[in-house]
GUSE-416070 format. One record per residue (C-alpha): residue in three letters; x, y, z. Coordinates in steps of 0.5 Angstrom, whole numbers, plus 500, padded with zeros to 3 digits. Last residue first. Layout:
BEGIN
 res  px  py  pz
 Ala   X   Y   Z
...
END
This chain:
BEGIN
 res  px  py  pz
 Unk 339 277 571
 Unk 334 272 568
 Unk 332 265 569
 Unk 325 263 566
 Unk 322 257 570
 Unk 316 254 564
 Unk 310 250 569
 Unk 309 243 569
 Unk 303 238 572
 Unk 300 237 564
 Unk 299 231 563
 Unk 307 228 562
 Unk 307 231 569
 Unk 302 227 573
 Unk 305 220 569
 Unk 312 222 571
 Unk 310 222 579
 Unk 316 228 579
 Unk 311 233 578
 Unk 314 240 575
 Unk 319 245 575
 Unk 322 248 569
 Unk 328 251 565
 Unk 329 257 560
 Unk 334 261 561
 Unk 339 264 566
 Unk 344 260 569
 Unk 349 263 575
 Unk 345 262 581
 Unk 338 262 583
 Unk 336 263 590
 Unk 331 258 592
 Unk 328 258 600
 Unk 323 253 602
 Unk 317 251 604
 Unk 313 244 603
 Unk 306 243 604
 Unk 301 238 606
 Unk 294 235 603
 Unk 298 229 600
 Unk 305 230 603
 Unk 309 234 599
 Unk 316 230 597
 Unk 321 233 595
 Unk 326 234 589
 Unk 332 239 589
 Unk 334 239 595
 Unk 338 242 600
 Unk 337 242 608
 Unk 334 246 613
 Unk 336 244 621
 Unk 330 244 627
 Unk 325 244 620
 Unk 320 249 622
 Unk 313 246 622
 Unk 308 250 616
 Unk 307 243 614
 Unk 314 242 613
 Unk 318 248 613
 Unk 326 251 611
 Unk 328 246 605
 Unk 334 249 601
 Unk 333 250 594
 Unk 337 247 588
 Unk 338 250 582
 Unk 337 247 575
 Unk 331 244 574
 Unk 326 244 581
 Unk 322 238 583
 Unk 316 238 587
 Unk 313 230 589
 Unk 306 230 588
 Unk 302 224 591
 Unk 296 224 589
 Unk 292 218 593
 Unk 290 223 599
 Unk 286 228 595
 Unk 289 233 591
 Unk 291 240 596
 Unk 299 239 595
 Unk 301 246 597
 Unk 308 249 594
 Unk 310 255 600
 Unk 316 259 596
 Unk 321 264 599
 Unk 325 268 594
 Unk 333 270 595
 Unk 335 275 589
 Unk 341 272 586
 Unk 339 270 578
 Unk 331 274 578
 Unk 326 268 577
 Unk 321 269 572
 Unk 315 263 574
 Unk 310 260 569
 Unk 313 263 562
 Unk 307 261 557
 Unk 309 258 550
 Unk 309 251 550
 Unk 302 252 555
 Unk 304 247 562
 Unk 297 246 565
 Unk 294 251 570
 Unk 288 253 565
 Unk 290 250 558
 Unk 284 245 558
 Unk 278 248 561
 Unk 273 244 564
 Unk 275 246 570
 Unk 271 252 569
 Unk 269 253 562
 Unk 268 261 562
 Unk 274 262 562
 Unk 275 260 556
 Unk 284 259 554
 Unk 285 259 562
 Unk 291 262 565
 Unk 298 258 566
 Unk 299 259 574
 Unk 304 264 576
 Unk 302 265 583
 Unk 297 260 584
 Unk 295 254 580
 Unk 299 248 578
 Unk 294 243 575
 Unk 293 235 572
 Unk 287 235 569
 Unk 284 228 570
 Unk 279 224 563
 Unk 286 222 559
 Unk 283 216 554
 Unk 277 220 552
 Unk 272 226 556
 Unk 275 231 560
 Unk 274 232 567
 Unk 274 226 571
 Unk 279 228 576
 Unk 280 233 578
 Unk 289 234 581
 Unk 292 240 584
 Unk 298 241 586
 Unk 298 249 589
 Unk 304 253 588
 Unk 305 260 593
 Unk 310 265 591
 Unk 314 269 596
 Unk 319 275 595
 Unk 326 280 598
 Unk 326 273 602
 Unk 330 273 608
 Unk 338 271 608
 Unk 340 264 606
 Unk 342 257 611
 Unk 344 251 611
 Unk 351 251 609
 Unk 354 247 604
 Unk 357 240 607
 Unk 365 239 607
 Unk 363 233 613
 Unk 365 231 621
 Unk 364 226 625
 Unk 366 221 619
 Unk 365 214 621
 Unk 370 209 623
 Unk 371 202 621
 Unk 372 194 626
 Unk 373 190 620
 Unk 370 183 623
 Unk 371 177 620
 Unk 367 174 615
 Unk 358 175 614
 Unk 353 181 614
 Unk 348 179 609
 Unk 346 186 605
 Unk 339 183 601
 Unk 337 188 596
 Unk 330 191 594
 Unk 325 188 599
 Unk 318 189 598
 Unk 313 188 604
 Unk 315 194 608
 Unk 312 199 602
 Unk 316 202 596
 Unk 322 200 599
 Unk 325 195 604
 Unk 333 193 605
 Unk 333 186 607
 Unk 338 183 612
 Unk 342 175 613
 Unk 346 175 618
 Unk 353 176 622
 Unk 352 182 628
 Unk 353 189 624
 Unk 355 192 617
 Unk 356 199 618
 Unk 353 203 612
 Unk 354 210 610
 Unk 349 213 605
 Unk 348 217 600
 Unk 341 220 599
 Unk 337 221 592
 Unk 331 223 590
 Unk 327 222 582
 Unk 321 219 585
 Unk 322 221 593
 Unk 326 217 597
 Unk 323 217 605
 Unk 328 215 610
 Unk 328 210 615
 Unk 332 208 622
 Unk 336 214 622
 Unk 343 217 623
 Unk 346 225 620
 Unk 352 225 619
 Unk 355 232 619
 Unk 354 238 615
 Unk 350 234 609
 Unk 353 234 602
 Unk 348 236 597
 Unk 347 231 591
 Unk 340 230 593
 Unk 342 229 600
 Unk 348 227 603
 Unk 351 224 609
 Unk 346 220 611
 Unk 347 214 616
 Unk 343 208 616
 Unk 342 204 623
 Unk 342 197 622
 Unk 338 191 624
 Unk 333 192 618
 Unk 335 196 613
 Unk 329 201 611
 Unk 329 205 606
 Unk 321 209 605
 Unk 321 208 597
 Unk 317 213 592
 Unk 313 210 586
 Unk 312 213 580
 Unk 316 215 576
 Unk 322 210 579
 Unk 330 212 578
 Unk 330 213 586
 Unk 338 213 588
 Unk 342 210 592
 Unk 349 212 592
 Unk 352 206 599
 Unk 358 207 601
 Unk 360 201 606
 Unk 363 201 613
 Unk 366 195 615
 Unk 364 193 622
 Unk 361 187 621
 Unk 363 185 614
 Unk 358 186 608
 Unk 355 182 603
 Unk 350 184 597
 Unk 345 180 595
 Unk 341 181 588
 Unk 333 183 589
 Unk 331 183 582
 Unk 337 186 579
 Unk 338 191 573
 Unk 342 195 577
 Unk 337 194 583
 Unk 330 192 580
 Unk 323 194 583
 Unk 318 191 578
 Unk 311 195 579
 Unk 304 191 579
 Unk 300 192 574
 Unk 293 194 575
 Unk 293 201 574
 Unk 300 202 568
 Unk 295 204 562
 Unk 289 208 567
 Unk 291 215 563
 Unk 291 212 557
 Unk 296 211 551
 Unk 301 210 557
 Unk 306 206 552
 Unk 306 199 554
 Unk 312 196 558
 Unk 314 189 555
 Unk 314 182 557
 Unk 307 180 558
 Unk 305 186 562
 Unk 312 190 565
 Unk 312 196 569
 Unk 319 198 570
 Unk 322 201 576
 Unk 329 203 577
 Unk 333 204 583
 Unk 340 205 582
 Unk 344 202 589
 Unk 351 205 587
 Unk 357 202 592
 Unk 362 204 594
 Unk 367 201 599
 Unk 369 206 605
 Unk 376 208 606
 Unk 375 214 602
 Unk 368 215 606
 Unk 373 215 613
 Unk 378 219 610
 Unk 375 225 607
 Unk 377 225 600
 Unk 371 223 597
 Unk 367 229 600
 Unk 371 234 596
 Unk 371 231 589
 Unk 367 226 584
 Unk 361 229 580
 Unk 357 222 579
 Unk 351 222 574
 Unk 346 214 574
 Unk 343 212 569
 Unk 336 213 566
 Unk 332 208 561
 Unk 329 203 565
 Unk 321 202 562
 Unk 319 206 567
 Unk 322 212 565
 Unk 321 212 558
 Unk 313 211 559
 Unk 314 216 565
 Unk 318 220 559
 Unk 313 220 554
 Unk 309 226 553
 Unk 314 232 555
 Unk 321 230 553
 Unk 325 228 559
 Unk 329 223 559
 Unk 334 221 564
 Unk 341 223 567
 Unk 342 221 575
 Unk 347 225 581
 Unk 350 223 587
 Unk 355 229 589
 Unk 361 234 588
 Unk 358 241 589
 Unk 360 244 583
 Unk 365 249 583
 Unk 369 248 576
 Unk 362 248 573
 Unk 360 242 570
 Unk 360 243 562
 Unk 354 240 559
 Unk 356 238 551
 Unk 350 234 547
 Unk 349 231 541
 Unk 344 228 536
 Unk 345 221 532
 Unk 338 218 529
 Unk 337 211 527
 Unk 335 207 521
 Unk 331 200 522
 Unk 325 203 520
 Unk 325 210 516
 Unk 321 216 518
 Unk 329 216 523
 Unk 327 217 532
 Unk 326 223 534
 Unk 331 227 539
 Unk 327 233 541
 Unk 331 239 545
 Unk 326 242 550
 Unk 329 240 556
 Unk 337 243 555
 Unk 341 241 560
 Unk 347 242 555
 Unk 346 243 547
 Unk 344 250 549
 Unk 340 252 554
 Unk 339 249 562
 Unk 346 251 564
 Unk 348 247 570
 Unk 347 245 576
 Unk 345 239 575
 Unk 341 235 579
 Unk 338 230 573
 Unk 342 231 567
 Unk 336 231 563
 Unk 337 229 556
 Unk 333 229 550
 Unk 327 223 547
 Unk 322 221 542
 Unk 321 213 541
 Unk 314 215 546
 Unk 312 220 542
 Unk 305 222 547
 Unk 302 223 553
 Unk 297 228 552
 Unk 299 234 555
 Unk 303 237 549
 Unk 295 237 545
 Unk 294 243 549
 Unk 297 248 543
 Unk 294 245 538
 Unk 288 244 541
 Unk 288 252 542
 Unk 289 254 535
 Unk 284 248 533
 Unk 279 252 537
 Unk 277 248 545
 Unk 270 246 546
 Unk 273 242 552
 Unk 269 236 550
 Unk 271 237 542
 Unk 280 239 546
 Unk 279 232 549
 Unk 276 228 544
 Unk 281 230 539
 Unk 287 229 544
 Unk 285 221 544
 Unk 285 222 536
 Unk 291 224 535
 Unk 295 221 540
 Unk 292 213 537
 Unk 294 215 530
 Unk 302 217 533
 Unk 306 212 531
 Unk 313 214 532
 Unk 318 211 528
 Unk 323 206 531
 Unk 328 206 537
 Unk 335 207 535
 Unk 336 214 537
 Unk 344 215 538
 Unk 346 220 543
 Unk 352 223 542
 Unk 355 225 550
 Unk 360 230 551
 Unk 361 232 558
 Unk 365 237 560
 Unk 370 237 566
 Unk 370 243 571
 Unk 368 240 577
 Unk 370 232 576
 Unk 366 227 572
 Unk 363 220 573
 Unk 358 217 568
 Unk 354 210 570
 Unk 353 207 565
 Unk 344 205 563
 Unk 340 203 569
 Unk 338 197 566
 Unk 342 196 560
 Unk 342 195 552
 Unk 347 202 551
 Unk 341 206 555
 Unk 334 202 555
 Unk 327 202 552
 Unk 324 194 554
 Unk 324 188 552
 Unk 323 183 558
 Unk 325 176 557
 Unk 324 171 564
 Unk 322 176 571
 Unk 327 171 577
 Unk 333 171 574
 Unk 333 177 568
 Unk 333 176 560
 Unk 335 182 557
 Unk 331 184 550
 Unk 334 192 548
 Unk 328 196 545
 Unk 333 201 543
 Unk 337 209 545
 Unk 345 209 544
 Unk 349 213 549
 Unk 356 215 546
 Unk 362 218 551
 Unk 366 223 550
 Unk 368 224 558
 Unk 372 231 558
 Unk 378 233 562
 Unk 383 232 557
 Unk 389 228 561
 Unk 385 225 566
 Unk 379 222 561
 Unk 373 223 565
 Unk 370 217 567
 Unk 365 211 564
 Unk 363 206 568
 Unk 358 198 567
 Unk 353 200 572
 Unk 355 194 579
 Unk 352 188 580
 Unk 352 184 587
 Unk 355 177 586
 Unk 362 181 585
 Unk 363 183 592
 Unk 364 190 592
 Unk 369 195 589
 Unk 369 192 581
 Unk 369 198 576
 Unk 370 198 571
 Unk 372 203 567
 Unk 369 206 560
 Unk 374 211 557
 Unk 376 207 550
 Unk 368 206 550
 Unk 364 200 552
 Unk 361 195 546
 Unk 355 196 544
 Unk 348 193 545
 Unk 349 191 552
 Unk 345 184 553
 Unk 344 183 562
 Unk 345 178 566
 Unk 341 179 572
 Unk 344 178 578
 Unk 334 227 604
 Unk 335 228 606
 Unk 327 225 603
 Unk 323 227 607
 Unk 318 222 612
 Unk 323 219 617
 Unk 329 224 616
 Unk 324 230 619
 Unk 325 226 625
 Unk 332 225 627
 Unk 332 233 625
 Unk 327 235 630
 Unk 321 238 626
 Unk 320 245 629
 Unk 313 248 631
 Unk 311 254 627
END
């Protein structure tokens, strides 16, 4: 293998004010938080009860109506009526306790139902095994769970659990309640985090109407004195694809083509944060799109990472851009520099996501040179798996005509294996079809192959463990570094090494390009000891 210099390796992976109408009041623990000038919006916090130990907190699901400058009135899904929704922090240790409200209207599934029919008839499927393969037409859009994204975490239970369905009340203006308990484990990495739902059928609509917040374990990174100087700031970039005012619900597999993607930061679009020259500013950034990844770039300034989806970094590692993946997320320290107006680009070099003016009397800061990271490295696989993220397009009849498959070691067998890549159970998520068994401690090595054509853009995202990213390409990175979502370039791969730990259960891998996952680019993970 040829080696990716680590400067380099940053360029193409992710390392690594609107006025808005909430719809409930704060909870007793809620916080606000006011660390950077107050024209630059910050997610309302809520936060650990010292004395407890536990955030009892209330998230409740609506169509919220907010008017944002520069957009007009939309109406979207949302958390408490904001775009993202609170910001929660915990420390290692804490329990979080969250009643969910479900405050969405009765699904209507008429337009599902005969959208599946005409795929299971063109695929010649029994009605046993068109029940089964309906879960991979999008569906159930006012139904949702809770995914704490990143979290390493138990996948069962009332805790990070994916295969909870919160359903909206049959009766109109009625609501559900359900409750959720994540327990964070006393030796959680401290990190950037992110919540969201993830009931399969209806998350990319979900997600792109707003719904997701951002999840903060505090701890041993926060206490190196140069970060805990540094003023914190999160970046929550959420993209929303509005028609008229509103997201429709992907009722189809071309819903969202043609309309183009509204990035919004905090619920902003393009809102001016203000920096000295010389101080050093904490930026948590991340990546609350389904469908887009952003390349960050902060004309003017270096960027200086200091942790990878929630995993913290050795050292500071400094760059120019890097590539977020829908779901990623990266920490960042910023170091104001001459005086000026700078854009922070994502999502394409044309589109600004906020403006840092740097302005004041300087405020000479320092960086870390040093930081409380996780090491970068695991003994040799005792085993290997290949994954291959394959797309076909034009195979089914009806409103969702493209199969979204995971083949290779552990791939969903065909229910006709006569039908070919007509078939619509073959390496498409199956309810009942344990993907991938991985033994709790034993270190495996994975190559995930990205074979579709150069539009398919398939990020790799795992629950529950993070893995430690070894190659791109089959080119050795100079330094590993943890993930728990990739990007895999189109026609490329991505190898890591995974070692699971503490959990078992039931848990998941999939595509993070939401769309590719709610049809079907999904496999059932089985932690067992």
């Amino acid at each position: 293998m040829t080696s990716l210099a680590r400067r380099g390796v940053l360029k193409c992976l992710p390392v690594a004010a609107g006025a808005v109408m909430t719809g409930m009041a704060a909870s007793p623990q809620a916080v606000a938080r006011q660390e950077t000038d107050p024209s630059f919006p910050q997610p309302e916090t809520r936060r650990t009860t010292p004395r407890t130990g536990r955030l009892e907190t209330r998230l409740t699901v609506g169509f919220t109506e907010q008017v944002i400058p520069g957009l007009g009135t939309v109406t979207t899904r949302t958390y408490e009526g904001t775009v993202p929704g609170p910001t929660l922090r915990v420390r290692p240790g804490d329990s979080l306790e969250i009643t969910q409200v479900n405050a969405l209207p009765p699904n209507s599934e008429t337009a599902h139902a005969e959208t599946a029919h005409a795929e299971t008839t063109h695929a010649g499927a029994t009605h046993a095994e068109a029940a089964d393969q309906d879960m991979n037409v999008p569906h159930h859009f006012n139904t949702f769970n809770l995914h704490t994204h990143g979290m390493h975490v138990d996948p069962t239970g009332e805790a990070d659990n994916i295969y909870r369905t919160f359903e909206p009340s049959d009766t109109p203006g009625s609501t559900t309640t359900y409750r959720s308990r994540v327990d964070v484990p006393a030796d959680h990495p401290a990190g950037t985090f992110w919540y969201h739902p993830h009931h399969h059928g209806s998350t990319a609509t979900q997600l792109l109407s707003g719904m997701g917040g951002v999840l903060v374990v505090e701890g041993d990174i926060d206490e190196v004195p140069e970060i805990a100087a540094a003023k914190e700031v999160v970046v929550c970039v959420n993209e929303l694809k509005l028609s008229g005012g509103r997201v429709p619900d992907l009722t189809s597999h071309g819903a969202y083509d043609g309309i183009t993607s509204t990035f919004l930061v905090n619920g902003a679009k393009n809102p001016v944060l203000t920096i000295a020259p010389g101080e050093v500013q904490r930026w948590r950034v991340v990546n609350a799109g389904a469908i887009t990844a952003h390349f960050l770039s902060l004309r003017g300034h270096e960027l200086h990472q200091i942790a990878c989806d929630g995993i913290t970094l050795m050292e500071p590692v400094a760059t120019t851009g890097l590539t977020l993946p829908m779901g990623g997320r990266v920490d960042l320290l910023v170091r104001g520099g001459k005086p000026g107006t700078y854009k922070l680009s994502g999502g394409g070099p044309s589109q600004t996501l906020l403006t840092l003016v740097v302005t004041g009397d300087a405020r000479p800061m320092s960086l870390p040179t040093s930081l409380p990271g996780r090491p970068t490295s695991l003994p040799e696989p005792t085993r290997k798996r290949t994954l291959t993220f394959r797309s076909y397009e034009n195979v089914f009849s009806g409103a969702f005509p493209n199969a979204y498959r995971i083949l290779g070691d552990g791939e969903t067998p065909p229910a006709d294996p006569l039908a070919g890549r007509h078939d619509l159970a073959w390496g498409r998520l199956a309810a009942d079809f344990v993907n991938q068994r991985v033994r709790l401690g034993e270190v495996e090595e994975w190559t995930v192959v990205n074979d579709s054509h150069a539009h398919s853009h398939h990020p790799f995202h795992l629950h529950t463990n993070h893995f430690l990213l070894t190659a791109v390409d089959n080119r050795r990175l100079a330094t590993p570094v943890w993930h728990d979502t990739v990007s895999i370039p189109p026609n490329g791969s991505v190898t890591f090494r995974l070692r699971a730990e503490d959990f078992t259960g039931r848990s998941m891998l999939h595509c993070h390009q939401l769309q590719h996952g709610d049809e079907g680019m999904m496999q059932i993970v089985d932690y067992v000891r």
